[in-house]
C-alpha positions as CSV (number, residue, x, y, z in Angstrom):
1,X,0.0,0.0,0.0
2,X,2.3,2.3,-1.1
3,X,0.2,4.8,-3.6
4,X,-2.9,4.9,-4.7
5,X,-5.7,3.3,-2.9
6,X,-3.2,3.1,0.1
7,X,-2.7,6.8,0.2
8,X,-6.6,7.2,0.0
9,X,-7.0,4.5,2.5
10,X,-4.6,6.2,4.8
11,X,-6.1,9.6,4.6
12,X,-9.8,8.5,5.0
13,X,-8.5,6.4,8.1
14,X,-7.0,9.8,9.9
15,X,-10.0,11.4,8.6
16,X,-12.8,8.9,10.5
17,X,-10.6,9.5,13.5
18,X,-10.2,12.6,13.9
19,X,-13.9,13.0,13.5
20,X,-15.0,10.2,15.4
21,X,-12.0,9.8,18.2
22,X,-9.9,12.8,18.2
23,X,-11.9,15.2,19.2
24,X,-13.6,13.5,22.3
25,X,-10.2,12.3,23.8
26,X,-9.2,16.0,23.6
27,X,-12.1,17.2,24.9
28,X,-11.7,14.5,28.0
29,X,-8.1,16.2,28.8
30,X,-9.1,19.1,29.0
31,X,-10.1,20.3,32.0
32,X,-7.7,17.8,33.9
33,X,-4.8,19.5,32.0
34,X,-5.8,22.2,33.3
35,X,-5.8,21.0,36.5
36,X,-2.5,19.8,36.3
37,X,-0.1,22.3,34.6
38,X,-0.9,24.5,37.6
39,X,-0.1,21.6,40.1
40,X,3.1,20.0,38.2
41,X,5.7,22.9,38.9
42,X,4.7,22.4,42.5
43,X,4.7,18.4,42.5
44,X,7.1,16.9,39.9
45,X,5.7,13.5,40.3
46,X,2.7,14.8,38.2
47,X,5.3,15.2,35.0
48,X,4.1,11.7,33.2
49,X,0.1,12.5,33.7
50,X,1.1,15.7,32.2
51,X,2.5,15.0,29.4
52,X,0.0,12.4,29.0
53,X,-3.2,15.0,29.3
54,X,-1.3,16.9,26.5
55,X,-0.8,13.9,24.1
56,X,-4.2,13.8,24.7
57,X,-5.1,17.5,23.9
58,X,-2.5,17.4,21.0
59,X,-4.0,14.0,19.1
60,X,-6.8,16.1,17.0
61,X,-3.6,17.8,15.8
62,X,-1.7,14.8,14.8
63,X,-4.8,13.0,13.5
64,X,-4.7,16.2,10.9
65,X,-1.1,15.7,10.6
66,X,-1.1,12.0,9.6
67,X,-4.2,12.8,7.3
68,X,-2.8,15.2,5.3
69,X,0.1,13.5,4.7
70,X,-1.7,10.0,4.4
71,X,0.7,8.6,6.8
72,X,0.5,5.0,7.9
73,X,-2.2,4.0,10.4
74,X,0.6,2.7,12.2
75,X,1.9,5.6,12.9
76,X,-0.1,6.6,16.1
């Protein structure tokens, strides 16, 4: 699947999830990020869940990302 149907494959996949997925997982993080990039200065074991909550926050972005260059869906 390196042209053709696999590029249009690729892009519709990133497409159905950043309408279907994306969005609602970024949605979730919010408010706990929030939360939490007040609190992690003051308490570095907070770092990982962090970071985490803005993966989360950040995956609409990359689900554009990997669709408009019709990346692999391996590529999560």
């Amino acid at each position: 699947m390196s042209s053709g149907f696999g590029d249009a494959f690729n892009g519709f996949f990133w497409l159905l999830v950043l309408i279907l997925l994306s969005w609602w997982v970024a949605a979730l993080c919010f408010f706990p990020f929030l939360v939490f990039s007040v609190l992690t200065p003051c308490i570095g074991g907070f770092k990982n869940v962090y970071e985490l909550l803005l993966a989360g926050i950040m995956f609409p972005h990359k689900c554009s990302d990997n669709m408009v260059h019709r990346r692999s869906y391996d590529s999560f």
